[in-house]
N, CA, C and O atoms as a Tinker XYZ file with bonds, in Angstrom:
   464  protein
     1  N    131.066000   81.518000   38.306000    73     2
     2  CA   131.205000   82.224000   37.046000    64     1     3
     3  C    130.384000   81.517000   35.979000    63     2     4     5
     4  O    130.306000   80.294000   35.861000    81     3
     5  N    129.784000   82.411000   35.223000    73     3     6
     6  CA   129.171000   81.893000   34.233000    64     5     7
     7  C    129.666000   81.139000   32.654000    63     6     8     9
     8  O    130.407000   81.608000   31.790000    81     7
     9  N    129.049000   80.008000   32.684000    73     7    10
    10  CA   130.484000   79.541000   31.474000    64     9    11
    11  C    129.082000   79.336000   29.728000    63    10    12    13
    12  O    127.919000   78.957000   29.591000    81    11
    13  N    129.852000   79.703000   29.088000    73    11    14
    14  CA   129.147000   79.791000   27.570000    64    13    15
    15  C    128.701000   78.827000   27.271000    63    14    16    17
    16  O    129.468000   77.947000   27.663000    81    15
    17  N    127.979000   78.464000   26.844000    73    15    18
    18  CA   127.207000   76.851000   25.949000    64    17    19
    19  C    128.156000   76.399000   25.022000    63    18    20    21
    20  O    128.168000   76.921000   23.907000    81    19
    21  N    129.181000   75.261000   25.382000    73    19    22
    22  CA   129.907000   74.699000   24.381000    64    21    23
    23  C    129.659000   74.873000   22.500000    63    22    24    25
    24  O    130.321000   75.191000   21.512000    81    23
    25  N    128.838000   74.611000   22.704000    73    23    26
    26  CA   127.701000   74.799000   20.828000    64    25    27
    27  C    128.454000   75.664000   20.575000    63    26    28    29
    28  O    129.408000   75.577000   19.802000    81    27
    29  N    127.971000   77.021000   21.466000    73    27    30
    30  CA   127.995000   78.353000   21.325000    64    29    31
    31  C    129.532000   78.303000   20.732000    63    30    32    33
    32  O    129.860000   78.539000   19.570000    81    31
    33  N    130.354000   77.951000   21.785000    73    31    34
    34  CA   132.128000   78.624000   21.328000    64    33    35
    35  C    132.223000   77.702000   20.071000    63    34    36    37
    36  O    132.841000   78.163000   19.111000    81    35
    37  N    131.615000   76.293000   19.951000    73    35    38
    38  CA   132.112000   75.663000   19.391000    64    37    39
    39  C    131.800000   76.448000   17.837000    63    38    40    41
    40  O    132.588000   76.804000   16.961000    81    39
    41  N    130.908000   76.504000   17.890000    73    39    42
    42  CA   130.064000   76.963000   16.285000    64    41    43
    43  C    130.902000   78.835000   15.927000    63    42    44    45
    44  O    130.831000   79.426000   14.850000    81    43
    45  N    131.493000   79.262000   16.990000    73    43    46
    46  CA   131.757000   80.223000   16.722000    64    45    47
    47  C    133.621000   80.297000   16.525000    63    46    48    49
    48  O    134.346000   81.062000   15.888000    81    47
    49  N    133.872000   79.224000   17.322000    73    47    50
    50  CA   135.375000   79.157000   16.810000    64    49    51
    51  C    135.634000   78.752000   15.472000    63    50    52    53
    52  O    136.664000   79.154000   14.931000    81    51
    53  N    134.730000   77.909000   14.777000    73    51    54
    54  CA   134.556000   77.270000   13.885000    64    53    55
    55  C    134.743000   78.651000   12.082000    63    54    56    57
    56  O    135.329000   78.842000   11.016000    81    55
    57  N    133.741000   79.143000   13.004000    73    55    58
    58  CA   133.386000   80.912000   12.431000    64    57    59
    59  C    134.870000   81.707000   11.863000    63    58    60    61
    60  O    135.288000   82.136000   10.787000    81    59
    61  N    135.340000   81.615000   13.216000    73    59    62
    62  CA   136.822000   82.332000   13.443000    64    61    63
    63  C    137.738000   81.349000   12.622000    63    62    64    65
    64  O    138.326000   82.046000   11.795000    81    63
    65  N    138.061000   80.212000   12.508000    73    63    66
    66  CA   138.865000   79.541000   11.755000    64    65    67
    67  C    138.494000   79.861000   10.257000    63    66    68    69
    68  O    139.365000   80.221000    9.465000    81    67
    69  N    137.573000   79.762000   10.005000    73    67    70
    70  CA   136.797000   79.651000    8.205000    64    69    71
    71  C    137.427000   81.102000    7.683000    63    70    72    73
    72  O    138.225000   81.223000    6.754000    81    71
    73  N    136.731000   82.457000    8.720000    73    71    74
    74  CA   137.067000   83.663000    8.543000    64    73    75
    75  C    138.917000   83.540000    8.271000    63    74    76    77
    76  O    139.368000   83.708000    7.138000    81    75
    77  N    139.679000   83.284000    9.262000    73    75    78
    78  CA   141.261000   82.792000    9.187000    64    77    79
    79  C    141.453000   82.939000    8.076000    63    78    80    81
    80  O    141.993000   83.853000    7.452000    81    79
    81  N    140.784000   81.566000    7.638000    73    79    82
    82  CA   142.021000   81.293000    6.386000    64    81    83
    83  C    141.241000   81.838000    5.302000    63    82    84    85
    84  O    141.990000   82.019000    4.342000    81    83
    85  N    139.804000   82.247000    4.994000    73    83    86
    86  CA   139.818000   83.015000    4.266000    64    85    87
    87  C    140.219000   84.603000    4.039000    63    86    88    89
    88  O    140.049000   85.323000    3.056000    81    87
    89  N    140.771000   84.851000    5.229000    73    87    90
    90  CA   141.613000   86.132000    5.308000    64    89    91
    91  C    143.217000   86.171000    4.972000    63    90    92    93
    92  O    143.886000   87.116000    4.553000    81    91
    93  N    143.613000   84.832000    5.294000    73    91    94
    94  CA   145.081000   84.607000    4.910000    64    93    95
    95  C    144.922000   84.350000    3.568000    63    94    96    97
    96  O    145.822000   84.990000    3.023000    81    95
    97  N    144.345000   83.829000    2.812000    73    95    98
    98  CA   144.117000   84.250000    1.206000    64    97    99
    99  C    143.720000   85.287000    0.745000    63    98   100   101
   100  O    144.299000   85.423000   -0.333000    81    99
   101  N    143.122000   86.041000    0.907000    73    99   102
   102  CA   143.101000   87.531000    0.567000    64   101   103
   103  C    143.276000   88.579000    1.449000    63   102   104   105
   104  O    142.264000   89.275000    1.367000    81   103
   105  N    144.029000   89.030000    2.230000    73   103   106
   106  CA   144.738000   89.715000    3.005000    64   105   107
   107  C    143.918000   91.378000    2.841000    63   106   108   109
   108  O    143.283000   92.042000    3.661000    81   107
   109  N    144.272000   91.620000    1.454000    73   107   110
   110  CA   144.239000   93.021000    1.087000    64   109   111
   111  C    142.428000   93.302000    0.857000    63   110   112   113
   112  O    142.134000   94.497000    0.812000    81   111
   113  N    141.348000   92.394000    0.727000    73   111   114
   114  CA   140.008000   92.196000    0.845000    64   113   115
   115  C    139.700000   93.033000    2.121000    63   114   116   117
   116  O    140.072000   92.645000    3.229000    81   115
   117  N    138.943000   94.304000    1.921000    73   115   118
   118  CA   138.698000   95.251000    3.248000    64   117   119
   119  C    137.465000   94.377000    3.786000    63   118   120   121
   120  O    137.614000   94.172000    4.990000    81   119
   121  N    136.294000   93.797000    3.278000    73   119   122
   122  CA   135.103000   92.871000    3.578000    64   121   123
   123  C    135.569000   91.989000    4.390000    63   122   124   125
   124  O    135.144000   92.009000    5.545000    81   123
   125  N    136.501000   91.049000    4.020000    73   123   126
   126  CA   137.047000   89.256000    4.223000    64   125   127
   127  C    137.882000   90.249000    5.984000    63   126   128   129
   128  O    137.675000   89.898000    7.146000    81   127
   129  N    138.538000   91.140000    5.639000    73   127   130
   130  CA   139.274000   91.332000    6.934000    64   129   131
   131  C    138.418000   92.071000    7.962000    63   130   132   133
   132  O    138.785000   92.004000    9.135000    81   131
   133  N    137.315000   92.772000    7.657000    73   131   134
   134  CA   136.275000   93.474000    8.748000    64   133   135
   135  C    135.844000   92.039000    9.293000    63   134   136   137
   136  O    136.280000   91.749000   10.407000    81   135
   137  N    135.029000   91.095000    8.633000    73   135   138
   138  CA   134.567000   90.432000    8.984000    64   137   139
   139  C    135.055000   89.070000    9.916000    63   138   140   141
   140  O    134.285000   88.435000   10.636000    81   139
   141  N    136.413000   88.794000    9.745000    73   139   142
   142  CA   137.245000   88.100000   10.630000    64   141   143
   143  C    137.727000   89.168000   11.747000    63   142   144   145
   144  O    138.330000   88.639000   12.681000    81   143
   145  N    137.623000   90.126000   11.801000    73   143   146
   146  CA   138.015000   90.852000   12.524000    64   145   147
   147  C    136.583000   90.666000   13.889000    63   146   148   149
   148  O    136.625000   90.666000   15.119000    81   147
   149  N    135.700000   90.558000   13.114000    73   147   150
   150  CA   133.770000   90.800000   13.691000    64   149   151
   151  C    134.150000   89.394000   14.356000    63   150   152   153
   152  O    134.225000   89.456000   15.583000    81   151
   153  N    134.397000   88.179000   13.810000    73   151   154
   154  CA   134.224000   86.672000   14.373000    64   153   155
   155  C    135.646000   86.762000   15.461000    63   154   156   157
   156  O    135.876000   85.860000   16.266000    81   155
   157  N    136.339000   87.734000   15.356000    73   155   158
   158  CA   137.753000   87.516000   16.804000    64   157   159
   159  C    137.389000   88.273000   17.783000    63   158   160   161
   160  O    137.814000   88.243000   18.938000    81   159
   161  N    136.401000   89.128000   17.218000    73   159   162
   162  CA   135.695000   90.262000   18.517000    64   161   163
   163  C    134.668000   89.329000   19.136000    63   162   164   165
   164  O    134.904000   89.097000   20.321000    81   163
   165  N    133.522000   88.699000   18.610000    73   163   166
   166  CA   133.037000   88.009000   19.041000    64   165   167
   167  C    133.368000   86.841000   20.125000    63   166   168   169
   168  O    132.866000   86.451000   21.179000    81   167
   169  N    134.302000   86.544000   19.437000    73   167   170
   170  CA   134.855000   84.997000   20.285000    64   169   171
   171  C    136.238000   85.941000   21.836000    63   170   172   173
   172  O    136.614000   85.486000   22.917000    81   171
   173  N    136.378000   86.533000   21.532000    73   171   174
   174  CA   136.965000   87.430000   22.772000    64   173   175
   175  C    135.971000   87.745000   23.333000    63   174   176   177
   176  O    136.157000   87.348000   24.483000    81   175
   177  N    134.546000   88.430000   23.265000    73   175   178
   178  CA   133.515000   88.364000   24.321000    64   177   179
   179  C    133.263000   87.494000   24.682000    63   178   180   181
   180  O    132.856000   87.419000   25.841000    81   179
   181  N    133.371000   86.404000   23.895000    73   179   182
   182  CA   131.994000   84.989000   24.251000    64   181   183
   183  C    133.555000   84.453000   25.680000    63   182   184   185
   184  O    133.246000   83.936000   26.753000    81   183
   185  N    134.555000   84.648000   25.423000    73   183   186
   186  CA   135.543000   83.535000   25.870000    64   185   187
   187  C    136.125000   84.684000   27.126000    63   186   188   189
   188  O    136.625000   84.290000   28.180000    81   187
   189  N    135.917000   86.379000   26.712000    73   187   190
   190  CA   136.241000   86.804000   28.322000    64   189   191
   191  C    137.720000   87.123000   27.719000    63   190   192   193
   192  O    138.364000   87.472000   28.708000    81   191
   193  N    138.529000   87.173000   26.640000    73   191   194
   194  CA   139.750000   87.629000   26.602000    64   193   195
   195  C    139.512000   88.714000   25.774000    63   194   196   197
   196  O    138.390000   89.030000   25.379000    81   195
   197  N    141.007000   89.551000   25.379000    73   195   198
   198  CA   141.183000   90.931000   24.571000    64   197   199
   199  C    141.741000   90.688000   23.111000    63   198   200   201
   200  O    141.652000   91.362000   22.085000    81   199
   201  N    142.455000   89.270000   23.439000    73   199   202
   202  CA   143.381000   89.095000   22.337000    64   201   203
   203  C    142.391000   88.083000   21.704000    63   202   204   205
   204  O    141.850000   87.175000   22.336000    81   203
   205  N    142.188000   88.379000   20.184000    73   203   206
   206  CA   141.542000   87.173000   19.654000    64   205   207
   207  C    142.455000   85.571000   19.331000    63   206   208   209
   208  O    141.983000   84.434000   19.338000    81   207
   209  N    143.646000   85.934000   19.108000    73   207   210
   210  CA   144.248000   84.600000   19.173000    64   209   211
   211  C    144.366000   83.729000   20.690000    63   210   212   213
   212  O    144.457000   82.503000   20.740000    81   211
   213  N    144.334000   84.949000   22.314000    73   211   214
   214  CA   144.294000   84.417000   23.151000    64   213   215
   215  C    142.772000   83.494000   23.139000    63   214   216   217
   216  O    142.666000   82.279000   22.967000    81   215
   217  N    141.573000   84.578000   23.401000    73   215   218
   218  CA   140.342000   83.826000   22.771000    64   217   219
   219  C    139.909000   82.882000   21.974000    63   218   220   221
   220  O    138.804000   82.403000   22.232000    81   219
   221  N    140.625000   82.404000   20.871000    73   219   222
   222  CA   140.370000   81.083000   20.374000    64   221   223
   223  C    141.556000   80.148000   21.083000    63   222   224   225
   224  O    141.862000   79.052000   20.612000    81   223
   225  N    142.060000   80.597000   22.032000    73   223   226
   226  CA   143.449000   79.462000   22.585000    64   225   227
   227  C    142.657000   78.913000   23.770000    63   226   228   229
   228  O    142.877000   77.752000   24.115000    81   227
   229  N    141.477000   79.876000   24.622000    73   227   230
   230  CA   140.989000   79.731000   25.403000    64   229   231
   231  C    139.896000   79.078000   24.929000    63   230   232   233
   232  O    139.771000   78.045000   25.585000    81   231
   233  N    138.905000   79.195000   23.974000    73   231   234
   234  CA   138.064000   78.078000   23.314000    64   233   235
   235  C    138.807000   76.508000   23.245000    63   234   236   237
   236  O    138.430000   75.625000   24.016000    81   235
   237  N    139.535000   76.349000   22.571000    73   235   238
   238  CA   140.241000   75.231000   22.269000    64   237   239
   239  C    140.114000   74.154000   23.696000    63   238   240   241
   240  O    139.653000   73.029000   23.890000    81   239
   241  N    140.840000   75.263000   24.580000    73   239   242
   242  CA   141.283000   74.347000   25.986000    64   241   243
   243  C    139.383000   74.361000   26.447000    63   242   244   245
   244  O    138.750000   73.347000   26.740000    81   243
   245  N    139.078000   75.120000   26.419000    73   243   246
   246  CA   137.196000   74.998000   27.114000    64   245   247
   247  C    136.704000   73.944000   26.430000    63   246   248   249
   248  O    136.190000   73.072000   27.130000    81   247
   249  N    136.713000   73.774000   25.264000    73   247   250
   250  CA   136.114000   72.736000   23.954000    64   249   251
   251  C    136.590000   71.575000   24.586000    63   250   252   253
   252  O    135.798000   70.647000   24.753000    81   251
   253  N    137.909000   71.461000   25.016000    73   251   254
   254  CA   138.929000   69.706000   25.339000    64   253   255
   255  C    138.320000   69.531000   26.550000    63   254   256   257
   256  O    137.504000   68.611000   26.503000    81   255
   257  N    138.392000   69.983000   27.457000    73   255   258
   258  CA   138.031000   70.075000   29.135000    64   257   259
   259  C    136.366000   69.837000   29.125000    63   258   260   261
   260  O    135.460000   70.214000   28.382000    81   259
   261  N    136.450000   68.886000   30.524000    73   259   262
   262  CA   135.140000   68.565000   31.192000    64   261   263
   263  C    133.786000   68.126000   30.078000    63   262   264   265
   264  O    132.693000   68.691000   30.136000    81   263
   265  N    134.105000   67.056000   29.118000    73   263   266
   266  CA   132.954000   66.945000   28.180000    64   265   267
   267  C    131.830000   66.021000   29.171000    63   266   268   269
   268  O    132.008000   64.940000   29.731000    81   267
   269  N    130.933000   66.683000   29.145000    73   267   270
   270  CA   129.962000   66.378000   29.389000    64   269   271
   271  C    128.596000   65.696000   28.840000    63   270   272   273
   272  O    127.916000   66.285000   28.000000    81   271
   273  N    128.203000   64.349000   29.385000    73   271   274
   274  CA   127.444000   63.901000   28.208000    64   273   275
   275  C    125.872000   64.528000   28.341000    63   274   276   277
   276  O    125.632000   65.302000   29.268000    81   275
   277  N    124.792000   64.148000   27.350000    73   275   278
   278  CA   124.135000   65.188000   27.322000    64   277   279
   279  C    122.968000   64.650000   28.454000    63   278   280   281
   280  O    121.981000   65.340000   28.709000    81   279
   281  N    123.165000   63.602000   28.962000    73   279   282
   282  CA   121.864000   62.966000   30.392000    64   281   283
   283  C    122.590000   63.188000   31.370000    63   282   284   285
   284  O    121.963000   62.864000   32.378000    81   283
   285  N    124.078000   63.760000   31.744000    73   283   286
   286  CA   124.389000   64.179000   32.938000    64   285   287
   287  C    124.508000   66.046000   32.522000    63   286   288   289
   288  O    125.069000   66.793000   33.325000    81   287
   289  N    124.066000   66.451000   31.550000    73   287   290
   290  CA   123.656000   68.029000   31.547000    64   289   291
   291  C    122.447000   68.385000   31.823000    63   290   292   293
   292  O    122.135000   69.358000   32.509000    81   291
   293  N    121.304000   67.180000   31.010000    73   291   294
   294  CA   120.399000   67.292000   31.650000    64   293   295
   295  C    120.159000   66.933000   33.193000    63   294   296   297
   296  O    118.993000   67.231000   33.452000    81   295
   297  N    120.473000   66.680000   33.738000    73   295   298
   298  CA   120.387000   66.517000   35.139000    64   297   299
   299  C    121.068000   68.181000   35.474000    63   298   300   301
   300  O    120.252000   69.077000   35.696000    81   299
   301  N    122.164000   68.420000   35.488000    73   299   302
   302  CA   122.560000   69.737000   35.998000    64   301   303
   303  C    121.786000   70.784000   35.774000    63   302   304   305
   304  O    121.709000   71.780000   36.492000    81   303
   305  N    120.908000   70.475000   34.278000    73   303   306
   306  CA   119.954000   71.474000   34.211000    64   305   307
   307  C    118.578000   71.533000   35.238000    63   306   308   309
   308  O    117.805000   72.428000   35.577000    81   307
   309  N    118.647000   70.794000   35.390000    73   307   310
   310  CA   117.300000   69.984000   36.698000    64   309   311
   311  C    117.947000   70.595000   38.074000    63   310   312   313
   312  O    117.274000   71.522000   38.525000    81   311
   313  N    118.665000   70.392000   38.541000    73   311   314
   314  CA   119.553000   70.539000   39.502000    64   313   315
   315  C    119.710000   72.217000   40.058000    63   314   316   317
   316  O    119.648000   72.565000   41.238000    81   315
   317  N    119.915000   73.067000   38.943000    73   315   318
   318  CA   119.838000   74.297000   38.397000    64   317   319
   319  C    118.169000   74.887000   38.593000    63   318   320   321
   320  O    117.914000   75.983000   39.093000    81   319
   321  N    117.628000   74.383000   38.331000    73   319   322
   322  CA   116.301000   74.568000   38.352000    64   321   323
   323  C    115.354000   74.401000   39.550000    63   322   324   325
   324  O    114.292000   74.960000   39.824000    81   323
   325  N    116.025000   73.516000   40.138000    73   323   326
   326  CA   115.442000   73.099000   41.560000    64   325   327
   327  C    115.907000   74.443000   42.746000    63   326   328   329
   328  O    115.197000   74.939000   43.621000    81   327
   329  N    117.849000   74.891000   42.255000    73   327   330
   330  CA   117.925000   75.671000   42.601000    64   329   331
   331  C    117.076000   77.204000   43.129000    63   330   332   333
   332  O    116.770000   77.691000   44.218000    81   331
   333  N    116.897000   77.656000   41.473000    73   331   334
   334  CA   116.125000   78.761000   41.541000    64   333   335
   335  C    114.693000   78.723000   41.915000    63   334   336   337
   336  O    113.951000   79.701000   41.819000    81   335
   337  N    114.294000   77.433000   42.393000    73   335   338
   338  CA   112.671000   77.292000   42.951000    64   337   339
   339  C    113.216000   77.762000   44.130000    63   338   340   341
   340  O    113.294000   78.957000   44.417000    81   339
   341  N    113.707000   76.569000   45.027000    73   339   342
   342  CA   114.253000   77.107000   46.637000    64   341   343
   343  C    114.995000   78.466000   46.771000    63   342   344   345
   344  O    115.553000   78.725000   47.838000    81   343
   345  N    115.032000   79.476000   45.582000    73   343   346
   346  CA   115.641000   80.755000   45.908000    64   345   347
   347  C    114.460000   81.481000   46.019000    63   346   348   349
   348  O    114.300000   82.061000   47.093000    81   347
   349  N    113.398000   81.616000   44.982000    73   347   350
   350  CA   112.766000   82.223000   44.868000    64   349   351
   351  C    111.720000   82.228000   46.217000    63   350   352   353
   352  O    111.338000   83.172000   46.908000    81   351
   353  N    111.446000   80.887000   46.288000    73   351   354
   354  CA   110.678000   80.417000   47.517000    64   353   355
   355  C    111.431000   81.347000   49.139000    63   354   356   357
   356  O    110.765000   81.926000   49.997000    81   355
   357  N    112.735000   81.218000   49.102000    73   355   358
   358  CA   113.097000   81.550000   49.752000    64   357   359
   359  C    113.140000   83.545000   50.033000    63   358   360   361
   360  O    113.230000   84.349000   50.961000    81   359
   361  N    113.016000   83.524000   48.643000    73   359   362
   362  CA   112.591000   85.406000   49.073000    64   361   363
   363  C    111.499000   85.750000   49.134000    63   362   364   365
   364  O    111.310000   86.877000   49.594000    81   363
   365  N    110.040000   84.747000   48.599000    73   363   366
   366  CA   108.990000   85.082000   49.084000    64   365   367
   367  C    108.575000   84.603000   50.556000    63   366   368   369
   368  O    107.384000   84.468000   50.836000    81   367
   369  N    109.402000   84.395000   51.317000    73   367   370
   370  CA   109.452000   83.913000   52.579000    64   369   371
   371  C    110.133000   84.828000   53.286000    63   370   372   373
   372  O    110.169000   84.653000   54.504000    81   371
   373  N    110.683000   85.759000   52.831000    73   371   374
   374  CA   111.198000   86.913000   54.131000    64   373   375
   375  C    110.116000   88.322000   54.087000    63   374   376   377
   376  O    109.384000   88.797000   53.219000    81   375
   377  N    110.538000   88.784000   55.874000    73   375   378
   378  CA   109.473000   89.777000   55.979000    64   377   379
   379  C    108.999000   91.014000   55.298000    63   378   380   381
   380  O    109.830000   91.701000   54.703000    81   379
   381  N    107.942000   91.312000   55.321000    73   379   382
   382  CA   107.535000   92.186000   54.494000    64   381   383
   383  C    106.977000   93.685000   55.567000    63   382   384   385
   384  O    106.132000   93.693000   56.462000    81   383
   385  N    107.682000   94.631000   55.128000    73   383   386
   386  CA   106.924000   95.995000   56.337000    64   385   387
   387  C    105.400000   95.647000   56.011000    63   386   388   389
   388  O    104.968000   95.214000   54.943000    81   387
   389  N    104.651000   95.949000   57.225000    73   387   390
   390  CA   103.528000   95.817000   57.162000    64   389   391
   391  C    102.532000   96.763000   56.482000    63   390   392   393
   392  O    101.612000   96.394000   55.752000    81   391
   393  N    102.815000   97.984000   56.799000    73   391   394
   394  CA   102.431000   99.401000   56.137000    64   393   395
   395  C    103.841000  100.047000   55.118000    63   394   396   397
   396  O    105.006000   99.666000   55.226000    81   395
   397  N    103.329000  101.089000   54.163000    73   395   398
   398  CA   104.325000  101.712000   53.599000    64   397   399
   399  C    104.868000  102.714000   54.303000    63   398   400   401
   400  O    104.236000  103.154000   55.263000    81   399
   401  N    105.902000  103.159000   54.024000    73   399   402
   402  CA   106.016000  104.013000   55.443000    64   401   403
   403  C    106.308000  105.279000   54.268000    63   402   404   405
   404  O    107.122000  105.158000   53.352000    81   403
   405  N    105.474000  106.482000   54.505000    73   403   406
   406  CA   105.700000  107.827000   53.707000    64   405   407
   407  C    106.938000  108.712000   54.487000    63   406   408   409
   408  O    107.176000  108.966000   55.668000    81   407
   409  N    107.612000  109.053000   53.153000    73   407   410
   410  CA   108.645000  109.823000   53.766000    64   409   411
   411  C    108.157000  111.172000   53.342000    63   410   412   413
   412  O    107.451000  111.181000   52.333000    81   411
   413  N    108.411000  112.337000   53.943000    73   411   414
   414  CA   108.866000  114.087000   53.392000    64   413   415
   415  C    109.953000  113.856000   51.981000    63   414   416   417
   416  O    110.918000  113.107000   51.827000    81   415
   417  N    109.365000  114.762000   51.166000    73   415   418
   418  CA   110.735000  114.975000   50.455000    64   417   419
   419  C    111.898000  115.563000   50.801000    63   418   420   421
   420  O    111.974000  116.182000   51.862000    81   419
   421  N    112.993000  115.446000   49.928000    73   419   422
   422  CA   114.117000  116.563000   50.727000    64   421   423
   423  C    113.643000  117.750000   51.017000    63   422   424   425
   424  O    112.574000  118.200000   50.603000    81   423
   425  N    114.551000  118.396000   51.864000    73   423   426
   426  CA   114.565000  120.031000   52.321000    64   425   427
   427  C    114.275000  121.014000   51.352000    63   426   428   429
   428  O    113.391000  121.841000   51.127000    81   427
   429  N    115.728000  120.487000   50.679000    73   427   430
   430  CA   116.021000  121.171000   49.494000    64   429   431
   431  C    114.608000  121.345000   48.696000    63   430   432   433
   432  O    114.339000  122.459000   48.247000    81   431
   433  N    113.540000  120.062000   48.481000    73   431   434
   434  CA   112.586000  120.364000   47.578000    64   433   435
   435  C    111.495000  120.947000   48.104000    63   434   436   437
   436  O    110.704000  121.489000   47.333000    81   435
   437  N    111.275000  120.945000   49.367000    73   435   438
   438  CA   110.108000  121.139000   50.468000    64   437   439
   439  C    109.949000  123.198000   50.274000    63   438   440   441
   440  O    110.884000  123.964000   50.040000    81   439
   441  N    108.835000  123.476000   50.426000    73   439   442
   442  CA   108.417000  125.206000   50.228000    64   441   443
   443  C    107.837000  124.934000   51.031000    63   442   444   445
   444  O    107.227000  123.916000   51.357000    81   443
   445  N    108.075000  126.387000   51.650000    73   443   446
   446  CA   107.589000  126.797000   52.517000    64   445   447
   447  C    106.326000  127.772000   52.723000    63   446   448   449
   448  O    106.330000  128.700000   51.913000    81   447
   449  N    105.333000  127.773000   53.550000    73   447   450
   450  CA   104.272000  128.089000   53.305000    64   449   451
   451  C    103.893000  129.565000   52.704000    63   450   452   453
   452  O    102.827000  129.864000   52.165000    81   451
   453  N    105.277000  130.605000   52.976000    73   451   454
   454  CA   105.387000  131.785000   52.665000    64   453   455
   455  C    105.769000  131.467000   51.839000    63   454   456   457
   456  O    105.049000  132.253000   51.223000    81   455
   457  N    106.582000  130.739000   50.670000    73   455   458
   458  CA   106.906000  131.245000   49.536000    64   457   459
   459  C    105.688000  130.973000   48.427000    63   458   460   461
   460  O    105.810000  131.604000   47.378000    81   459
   461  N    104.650000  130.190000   48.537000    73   459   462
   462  CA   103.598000  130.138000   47.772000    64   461   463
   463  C    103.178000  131.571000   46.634000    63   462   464
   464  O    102.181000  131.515000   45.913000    81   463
């Protein structure tokens, strides 16, 4: 599964908190509440949930978990990369038909010499 660029949730939970509490101070602000509404939609895509409070609960725990320093990311990024050489390599290495092979069209589209 594909997991988000820490930055990413981080800078955007960040988003979602600011939006928060400037929404819990003006409540009745139609702007202040679209727009926290925009940063809980966001962070529910970025994080894969429906609920935006589940979505920043699920940031939080992603943010605490598995910190990674940034010369053993770079390596995974290397690692990653080496990957997609030996993939690619590996599909320009399977067989190829030698000729194209022409098909008829369907029935259905095919006329017949009398109906010309």
């Amino acid at each position: 599964m594909l997991l988000p660029a820490k930055a990413e949730v981080a800078r955007q939970l960040r988003r979602y908190r600011a939006w928060e509490r400037v929404m819990l101070a003006a409540p009745n602000d139609r702007t202040v509440r679209t727009t926290f509404e925009d940063s809980g939609y966001t962070l529910c895509v970025l994080m894969g949930k429906r609920c935006a409070r589940e979505a920043a609960d699920a940031a939080e725990r992603y943010l605490r978990t598995n910190q990674v320093a940034p010369a053993q990311e770079q390596n995974q990024v290397t690692c990653l990369q080496e990957q997609q050489v030996t993939c690619l390599q590996e599909q320009n290495e399977r067989p190829r038909p030698a000729t194209a092979v022409r098909r008829r069209p369907p029935a259905a589209e095919r006329r017949s010499p009398a109906g010309r």
